[in-house]
N, C-alpha and C positions, 0 to 999 in steps of 0.2 A: 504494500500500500504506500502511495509517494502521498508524503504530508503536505507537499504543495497543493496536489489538488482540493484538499480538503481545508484549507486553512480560510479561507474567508467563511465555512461554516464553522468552522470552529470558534473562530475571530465573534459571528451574528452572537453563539451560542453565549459566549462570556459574557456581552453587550445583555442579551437578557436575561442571564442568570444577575447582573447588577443591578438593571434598571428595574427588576422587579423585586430585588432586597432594599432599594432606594426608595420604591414607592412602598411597599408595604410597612417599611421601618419609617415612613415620613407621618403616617396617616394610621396607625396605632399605637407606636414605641411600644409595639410586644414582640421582641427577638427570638418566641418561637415562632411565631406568625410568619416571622420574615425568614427565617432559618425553611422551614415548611416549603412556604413558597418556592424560596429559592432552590430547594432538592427539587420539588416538581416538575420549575423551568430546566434547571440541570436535566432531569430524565428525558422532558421533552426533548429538548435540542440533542441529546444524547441519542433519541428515536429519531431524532430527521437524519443524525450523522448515518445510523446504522442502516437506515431506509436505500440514505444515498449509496453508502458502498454496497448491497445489493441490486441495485438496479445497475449501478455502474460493472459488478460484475457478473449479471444477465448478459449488458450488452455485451461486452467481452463474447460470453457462451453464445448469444448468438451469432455474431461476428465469426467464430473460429466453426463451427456447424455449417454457417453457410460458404465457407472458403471448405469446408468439408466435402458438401453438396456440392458444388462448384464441379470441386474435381473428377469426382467421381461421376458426373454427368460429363463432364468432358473425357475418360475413358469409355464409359459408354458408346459417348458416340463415336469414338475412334475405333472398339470394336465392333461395332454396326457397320461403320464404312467399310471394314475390310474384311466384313462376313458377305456385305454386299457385293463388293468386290471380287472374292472368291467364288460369289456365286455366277455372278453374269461371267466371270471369268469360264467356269464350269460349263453353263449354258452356250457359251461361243462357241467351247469343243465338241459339247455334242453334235449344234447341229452343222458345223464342220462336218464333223464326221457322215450322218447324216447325207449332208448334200456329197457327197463325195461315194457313197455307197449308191447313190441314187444316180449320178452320172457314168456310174462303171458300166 
């Protein structure tokens, strides 16, 4: 996990884990209220950080599945062309053959 990408979430999370120890310590002066609070906003922002790195590591999974698919469709049809191939290749000799038995 590179901390840069996650750092302006982390950065929001601190910003409201304060501003809401600031409001709720301005507008009761009861340091459980504000302690409370603030583990709450911590959990939350903690739930967006752990949101983001799932979904950032989805896309990854699906990213690497479709470079999976990719390829594998592209053997496919590389083996299709040269089944095709061998076949009209096949089909030329016979009816070679064919026309050749038929002008003797």
């Amino acid at each position: 996990m590179d901390i840069r990408e996650y750092l302006l979430d982390i950065l929001l999370t601190v910003v409201m884990i304060v501003s809401t120890l600031i409001l709720i310590n301005r507008f009761w002066q009861d340091l459980t209220i504000a302690v409370a609070a603030s583990l709450m906003m911590l959990s939350l922002g903690g739930l967006f950080l752990s949101l983001q790195v799932k979904v950032r590591h989805l896309e990854r999974s699906i990213v690497i599945r479709e470079r999976i698919l990719r390829n594998n469709l592209e053997e496919t049809s590389t083996r299709m062309a040269e089944k095709y191939d061998m076949a009209i290749t096949h089909l030329d000799e016979l009816v070679g053959d064919y026309s050749k038995r038929m002008y003797r």
